[in-house]
C-alpha positions as YAML, in Angstrom:
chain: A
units: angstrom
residues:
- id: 1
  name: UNK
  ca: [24.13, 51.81, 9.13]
- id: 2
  name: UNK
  ca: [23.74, 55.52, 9.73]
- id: 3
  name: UNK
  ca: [20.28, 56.28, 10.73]
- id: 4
  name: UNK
  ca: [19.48, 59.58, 11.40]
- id: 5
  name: UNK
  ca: [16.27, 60.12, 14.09]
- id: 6
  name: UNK
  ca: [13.79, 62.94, 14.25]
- id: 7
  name: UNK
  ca: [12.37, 63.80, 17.74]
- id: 8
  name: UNK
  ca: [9.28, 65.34, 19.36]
- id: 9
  name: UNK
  ca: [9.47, 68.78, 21.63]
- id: 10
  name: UNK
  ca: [9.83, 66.19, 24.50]
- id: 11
  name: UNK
  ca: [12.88, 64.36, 23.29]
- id: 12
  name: UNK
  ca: [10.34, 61.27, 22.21]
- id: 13
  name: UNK
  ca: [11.70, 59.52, 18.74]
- id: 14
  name: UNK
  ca: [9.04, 60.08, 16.31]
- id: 15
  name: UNK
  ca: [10.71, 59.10, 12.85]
- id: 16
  name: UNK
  ca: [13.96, 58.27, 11.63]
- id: 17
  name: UNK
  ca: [15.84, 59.18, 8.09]
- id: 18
  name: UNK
  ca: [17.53, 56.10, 6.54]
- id: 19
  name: UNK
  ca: [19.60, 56.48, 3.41]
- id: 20
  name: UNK
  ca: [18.63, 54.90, 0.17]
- id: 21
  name: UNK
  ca: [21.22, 52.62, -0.49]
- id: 22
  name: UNK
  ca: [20.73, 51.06, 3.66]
- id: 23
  name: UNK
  ca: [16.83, 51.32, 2.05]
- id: 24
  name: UNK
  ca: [17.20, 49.17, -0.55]
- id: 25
  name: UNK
  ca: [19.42, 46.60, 1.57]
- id: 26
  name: UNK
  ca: [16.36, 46.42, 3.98]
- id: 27
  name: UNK
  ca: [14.21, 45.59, 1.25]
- id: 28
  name: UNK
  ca: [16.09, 42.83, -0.42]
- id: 29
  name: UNK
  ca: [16.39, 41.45, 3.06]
- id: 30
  name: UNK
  ca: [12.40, 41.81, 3.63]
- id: 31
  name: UNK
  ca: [11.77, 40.56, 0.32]
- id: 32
  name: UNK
  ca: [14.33, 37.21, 1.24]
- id: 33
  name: UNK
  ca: [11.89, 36.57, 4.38]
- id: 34
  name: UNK
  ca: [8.42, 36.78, 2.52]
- id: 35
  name: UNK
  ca: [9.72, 34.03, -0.30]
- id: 36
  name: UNK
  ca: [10.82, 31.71, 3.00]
- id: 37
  name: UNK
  ca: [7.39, 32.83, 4.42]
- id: 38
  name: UNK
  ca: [5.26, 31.85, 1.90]
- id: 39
  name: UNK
  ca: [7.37, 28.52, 0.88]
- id: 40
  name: UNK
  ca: [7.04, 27.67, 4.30]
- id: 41
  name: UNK
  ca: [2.84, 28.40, 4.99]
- id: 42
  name: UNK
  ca: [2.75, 26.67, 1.71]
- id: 43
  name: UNK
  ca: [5.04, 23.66, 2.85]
- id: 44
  name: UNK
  ca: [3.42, 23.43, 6.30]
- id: 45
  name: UNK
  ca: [-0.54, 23.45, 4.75]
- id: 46
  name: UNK
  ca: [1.08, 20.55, 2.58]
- id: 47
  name: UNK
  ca: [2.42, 18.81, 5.18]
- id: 48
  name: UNK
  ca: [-1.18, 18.84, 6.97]
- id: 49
  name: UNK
  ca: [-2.71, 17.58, 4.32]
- id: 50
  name: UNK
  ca: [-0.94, 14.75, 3.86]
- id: 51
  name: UNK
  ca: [-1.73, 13.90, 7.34]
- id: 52
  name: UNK
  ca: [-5.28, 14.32, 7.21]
- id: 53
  name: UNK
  ca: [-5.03, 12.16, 3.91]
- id: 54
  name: UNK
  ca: [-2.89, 9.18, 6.39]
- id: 55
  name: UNK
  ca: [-5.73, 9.86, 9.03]
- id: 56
  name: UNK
  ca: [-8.59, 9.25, 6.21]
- id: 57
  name: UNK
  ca: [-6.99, 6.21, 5.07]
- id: 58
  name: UNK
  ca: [-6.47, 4.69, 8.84]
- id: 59
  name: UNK
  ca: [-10.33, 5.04, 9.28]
- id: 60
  name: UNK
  ca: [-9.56, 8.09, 11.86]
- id: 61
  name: UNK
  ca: [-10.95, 11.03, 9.56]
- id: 62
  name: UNK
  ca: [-13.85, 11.52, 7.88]
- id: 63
  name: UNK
  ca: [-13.24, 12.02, 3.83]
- id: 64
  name: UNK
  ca: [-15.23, 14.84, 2.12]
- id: 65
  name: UNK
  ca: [-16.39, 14.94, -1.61]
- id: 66
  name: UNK
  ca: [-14.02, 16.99, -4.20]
- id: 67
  name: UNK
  ca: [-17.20, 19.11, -4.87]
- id: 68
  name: UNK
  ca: [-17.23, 20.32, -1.21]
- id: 69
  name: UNK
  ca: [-13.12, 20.74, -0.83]
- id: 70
  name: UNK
  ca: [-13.27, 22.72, -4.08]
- id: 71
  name: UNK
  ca: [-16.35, 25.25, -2.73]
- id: 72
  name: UNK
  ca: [-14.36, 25.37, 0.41]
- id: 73
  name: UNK
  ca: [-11.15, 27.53, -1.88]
...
């Protein structure tokens, strides 16, 4: 990658120039990351869920009625 960086009067890196085609590598890559993001908030709020479902059933959490789960979204 060939950046090129733009500096202050005392030498301090303020910006930097990065060519369109490096641009649109960066965001592919970014966009890559948010899809495992999401899938994996998504996968991990499922996953506790299921727990708290295994803890209802064992007695060891308190269920709640659909009415108040649904007001809670």
């Amino acid at each position: 990658m060939s950046f090129q960086y733009t500096y202050d009067a005392k030498g301090k890196p303020i910006g930097v120039f990065v060519p369109i085609n490096e641009w649109e590598k960066i965001k592919t890559e970014l966009k890559k990351k948010k899809g495992r993001s999401d899938k994996t908030r998504i996968l991990k709020s499922v996953e506790k869920g299921m727990k708290q479902v295994n803890q209802i059933e064992k007695g060891k959490l308190k269920s709640i009625p659909l009415k108040q789960l649904l007001d809670a979204l």
